[in-house]
C-alpha positions in Angstrom: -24.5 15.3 24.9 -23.8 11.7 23.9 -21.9 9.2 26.7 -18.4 8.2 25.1 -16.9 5.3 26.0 -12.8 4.7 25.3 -11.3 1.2 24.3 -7.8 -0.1 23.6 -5.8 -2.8 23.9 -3.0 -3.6 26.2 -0.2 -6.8 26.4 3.2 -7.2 28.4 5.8 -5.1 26.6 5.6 -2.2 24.7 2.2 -1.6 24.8 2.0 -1.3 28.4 3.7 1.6 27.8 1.8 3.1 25.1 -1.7 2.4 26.6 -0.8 4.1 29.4 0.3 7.4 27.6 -2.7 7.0 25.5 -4.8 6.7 28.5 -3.3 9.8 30.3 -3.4 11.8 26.9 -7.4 10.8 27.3 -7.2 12.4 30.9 -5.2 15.3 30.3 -6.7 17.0 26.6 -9.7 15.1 26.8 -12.1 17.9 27.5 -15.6 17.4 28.3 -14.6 13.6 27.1 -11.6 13.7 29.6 -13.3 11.9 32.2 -15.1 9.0 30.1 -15.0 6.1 31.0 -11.9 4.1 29.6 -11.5 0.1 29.3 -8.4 -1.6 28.3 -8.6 -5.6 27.4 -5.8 -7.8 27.3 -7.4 -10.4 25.1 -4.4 -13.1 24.5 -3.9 -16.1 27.1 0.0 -15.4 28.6 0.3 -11.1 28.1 -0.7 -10.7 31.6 0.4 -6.9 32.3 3.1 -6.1 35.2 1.2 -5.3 38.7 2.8 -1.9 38.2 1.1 -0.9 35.4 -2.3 -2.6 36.2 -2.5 0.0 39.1 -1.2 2.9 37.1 -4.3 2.1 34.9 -6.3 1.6 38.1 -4.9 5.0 39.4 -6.2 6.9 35.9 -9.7 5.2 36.6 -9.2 2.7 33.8 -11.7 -0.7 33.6 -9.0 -3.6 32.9 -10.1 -6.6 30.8 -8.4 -9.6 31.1 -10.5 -12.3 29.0 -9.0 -14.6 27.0 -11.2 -13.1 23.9 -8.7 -13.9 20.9 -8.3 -17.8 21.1 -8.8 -18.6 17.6 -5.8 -16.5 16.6 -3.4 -15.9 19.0 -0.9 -15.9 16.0 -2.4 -12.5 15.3 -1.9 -10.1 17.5 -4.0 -7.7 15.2 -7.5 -9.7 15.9 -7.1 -8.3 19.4 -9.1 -5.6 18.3 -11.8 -6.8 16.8 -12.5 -9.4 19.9 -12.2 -6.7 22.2 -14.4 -3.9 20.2 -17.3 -6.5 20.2 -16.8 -7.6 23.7 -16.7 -3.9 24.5 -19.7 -3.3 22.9 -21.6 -6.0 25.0 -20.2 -4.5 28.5 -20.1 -0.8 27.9 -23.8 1.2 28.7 -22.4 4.4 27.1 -24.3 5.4 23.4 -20.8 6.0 21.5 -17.9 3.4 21.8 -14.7 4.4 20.5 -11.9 2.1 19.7 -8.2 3.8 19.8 -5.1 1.8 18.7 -2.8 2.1 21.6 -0.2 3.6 19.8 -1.9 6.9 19.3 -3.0 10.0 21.9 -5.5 12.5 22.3 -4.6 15.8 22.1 -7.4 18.2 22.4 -11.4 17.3 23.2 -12.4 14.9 20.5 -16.0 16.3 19.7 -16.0 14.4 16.6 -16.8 11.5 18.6 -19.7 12.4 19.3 -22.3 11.2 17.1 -25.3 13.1 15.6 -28.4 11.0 15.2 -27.9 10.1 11.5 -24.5 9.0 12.2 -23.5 5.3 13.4 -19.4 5.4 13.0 -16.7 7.8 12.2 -13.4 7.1 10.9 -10.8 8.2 8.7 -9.4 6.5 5.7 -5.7 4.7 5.1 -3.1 6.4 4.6 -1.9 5.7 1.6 -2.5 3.2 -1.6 0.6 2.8 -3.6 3.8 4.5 -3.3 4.6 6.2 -6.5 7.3 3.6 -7.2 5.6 0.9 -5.7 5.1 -1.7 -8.2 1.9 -4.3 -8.5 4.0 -7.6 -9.2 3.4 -9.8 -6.3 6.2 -11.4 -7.1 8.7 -8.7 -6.3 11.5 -9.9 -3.7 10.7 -7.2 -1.6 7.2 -8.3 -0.8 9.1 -11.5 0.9 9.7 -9.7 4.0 7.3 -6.5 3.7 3.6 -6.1 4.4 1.9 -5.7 0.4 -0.9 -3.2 1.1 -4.6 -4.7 0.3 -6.6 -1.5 -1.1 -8.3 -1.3 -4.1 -8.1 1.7 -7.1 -10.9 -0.2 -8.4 -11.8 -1.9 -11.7 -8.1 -2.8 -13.7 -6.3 -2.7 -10.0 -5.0 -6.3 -9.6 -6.4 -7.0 -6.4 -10.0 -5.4 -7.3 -11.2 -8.9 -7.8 -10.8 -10.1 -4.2 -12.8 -6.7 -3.3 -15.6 -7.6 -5.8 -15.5 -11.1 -4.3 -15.9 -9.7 -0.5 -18.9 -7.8 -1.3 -20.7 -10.7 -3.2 -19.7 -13.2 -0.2 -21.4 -10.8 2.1 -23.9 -9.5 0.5 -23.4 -6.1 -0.2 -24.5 -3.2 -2.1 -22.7 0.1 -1.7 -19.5 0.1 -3.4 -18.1 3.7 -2.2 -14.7 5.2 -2.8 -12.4 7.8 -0.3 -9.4 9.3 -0.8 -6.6 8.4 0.9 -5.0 10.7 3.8 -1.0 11.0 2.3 -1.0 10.4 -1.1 -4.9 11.4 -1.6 -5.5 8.6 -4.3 -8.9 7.3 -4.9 -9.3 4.4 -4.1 -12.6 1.6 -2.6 -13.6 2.6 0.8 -10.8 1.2 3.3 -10.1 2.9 6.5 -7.3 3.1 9.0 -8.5 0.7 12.2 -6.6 2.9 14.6 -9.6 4.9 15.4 -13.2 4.1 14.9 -16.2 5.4 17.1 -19.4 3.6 16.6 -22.5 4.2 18.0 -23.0 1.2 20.4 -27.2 0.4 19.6 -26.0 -0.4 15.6 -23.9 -3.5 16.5 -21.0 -2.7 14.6 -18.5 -4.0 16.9 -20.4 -7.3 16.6 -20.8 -7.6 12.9 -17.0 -6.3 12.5 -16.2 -9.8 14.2 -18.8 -11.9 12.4 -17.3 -10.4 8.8 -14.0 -11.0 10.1 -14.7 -14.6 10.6 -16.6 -14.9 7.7 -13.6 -13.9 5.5 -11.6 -16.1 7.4 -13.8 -18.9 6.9 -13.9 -18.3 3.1 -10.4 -18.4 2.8 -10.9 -14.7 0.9 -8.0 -13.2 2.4 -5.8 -10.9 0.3 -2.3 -11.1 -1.3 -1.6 -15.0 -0.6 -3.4 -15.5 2.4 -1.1 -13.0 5.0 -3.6 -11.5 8.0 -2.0 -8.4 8.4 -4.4 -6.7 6.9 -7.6 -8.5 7.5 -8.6 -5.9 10.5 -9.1 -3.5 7.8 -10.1 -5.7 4.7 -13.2 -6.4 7.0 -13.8 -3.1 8.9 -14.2 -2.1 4.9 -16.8 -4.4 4.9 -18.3 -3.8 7.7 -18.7 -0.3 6.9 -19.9 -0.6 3.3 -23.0 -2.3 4.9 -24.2 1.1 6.5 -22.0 3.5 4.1 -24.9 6.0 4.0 -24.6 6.6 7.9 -21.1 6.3 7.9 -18.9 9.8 8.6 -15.4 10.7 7.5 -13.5 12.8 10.1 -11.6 15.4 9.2 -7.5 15.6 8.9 -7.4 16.3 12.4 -8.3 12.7 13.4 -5.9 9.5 13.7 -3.5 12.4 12.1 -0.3 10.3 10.4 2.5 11.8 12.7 4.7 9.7 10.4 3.0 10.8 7.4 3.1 14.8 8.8 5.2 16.0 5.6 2.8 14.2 2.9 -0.1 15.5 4.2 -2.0 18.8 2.8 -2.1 22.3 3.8 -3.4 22.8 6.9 -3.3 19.5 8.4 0.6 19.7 7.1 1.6 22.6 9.5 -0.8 22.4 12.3 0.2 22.5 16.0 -0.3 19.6 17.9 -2.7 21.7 20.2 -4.7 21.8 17.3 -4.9 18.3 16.2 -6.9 16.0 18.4 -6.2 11.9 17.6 -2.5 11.5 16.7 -1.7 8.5 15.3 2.3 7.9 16.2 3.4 4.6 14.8 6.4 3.4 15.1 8.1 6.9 16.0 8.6 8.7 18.8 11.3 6.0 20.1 14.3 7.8 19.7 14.5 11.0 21.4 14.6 13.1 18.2 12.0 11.9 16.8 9.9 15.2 18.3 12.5 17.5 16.8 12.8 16.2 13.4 9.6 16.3 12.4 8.8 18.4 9.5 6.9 20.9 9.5 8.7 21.5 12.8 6.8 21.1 15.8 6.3 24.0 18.1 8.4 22.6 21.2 7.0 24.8 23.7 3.4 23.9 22.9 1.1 22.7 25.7 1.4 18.9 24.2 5.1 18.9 23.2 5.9 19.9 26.6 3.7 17.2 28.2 5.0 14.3 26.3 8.7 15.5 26.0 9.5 13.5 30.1 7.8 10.2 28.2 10.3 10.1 25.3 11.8 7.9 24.0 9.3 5.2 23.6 11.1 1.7 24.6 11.1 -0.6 22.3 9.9 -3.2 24.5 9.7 -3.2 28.6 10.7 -5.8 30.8 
């Protein structure tokens, strides 16, 4: 069996109390992959976690990072995961490292991360590429204080040229498509960052960074120069590199809680017992959040019944 290693990232607030729950979630449904080994890195200079939580993570047998690994843009709090899945994959010994956005839990053994030998990384693609009434004019007042999404439907999409341009500027070859997890559109291969296992020997941690930078450097950043996105625009081109050894996980993986109504029969209806990576968001931080889902959620399940003393989410802790 391969060695799994877990990685996520942790800073005073909110996501003090997320890693943790994503930590325990690792320790409680983990499985055979329960007990891996699981590092946390704080990689901003002034997030320093409370003493409280750094010996709750202690206490679930967690590694905690404190290296000031995202220097050059401490304006983006999104970087933090690309500095830290490189450093990881220079500290970690285990053959498959697995990067998990801290707002997300485990909830049955994740075998998927375990890699077969013609497999370097596993992932899932975005959610969704345009909302049926989303339009393509940049210049739409709504864009002024929204996020514009980055993918690519290919040749005619507007933004296809800044795709083109990222695979010439790096040198690449494969030009694959997916289809997207909610609104299963076909669009340029582009994944959702909140879960990506790689197999530590390929580097891929490493050359995430160095593409990242590389983008950076270019000034080729999407839709006017915002960073939201970047994490992804480059994980998309680190990925392309090695496409042919690249996996898709199934629906069951960084599963859109969110998103649960959009999604396709069975992944639409399935227990949480029978997911295993859930993917929450922004939700679970008022204390119906459980209830309301649709398709209902079996309250009485094993994982309901676990995470039902942890809601609501706070917003932010002191």
């Amino acid at each position: 069996m391969s060695s799994v290693a877990f990685i996520a990232c942790i800073e005073r607030g909110e996501l003090e109390e997320k890693a943790l729950l994503l930590c325990r979630s690792i320790r409680r449904f983990g499985g055979h992959l329960g007990g891996a080994p699981i590092y946390t890195f704080q990689p901003r200079a002034g997030t320093t976690i409370t003493a409280k939580t750094a010996a709750q993570l202690d206490a679930l047998g967690v590694r905690h990072i404190d290296e000031q690994l995202n220097a050059a843009f401490p304006h983006y709090a999104i970087a933090n995961k690309i500095f830290a899945a490189a450093r990881a994959e220079e500290l970690v010994r285990e053959e498959v490292v697995v990067f998990l956005d801290s707002d997300s839990l485990i909830t049955s053994e994740p075998a998927g991360f375990l890699l077969p030998p013609d497999v370097d990384a596993a992932v899932r693609p975005v959610d969704i590429h345009r909302m049926p009434d989303e339009p393509d004019d940049d210049g739409d007042p709504f864009w002024r204080t929204h996020h514009r999404r980055i993918s690519s439907a290919g040749p005619g999409n507007p933004i296809d040229d800044c795709w083109t341009r990222m695979y010439a500027l790096l040198g690449i070859e494969h030009e694959p498509f997916v289809e997207t997890t909610c609104s299963r559109q076909r669009i340029r291969a582009y994944f959702n960052s909140g879960l990506i296992a790689v197999r530590r020997s390929a580097g891929l941690f490493t050359q995430w960074r160095e593409d990242f930078l590389a983008l950076c450097a270019a000034n080729l950043v999407p839709r006017g120069g915002e960073l939201h996105y970047m994490d992804q625009f480059s994980l998309a081109a680190t990925l392309t590199r090695v496409w042919p050894r690249v996996r898709m996980l199934d629906g069951r993986y960084n599963y859109p809680l969110p998103g649960r109504a959009a999604l396709a029969e069975p992944f639409r209806s399935m227990p949480l017992e029978e997911l295993v990576h859930v993917h929450y968001n922004r939700s679970l931080r008022i204390a119906d959040d459980l209830a309301n889902l649709e398709p209902t959620i079996d309250r009485r399940g094993a994982v309901a019944r676990w995470l039902e003393p942890h809601l609501p989410l706070v917003l932010e802790t002191a």
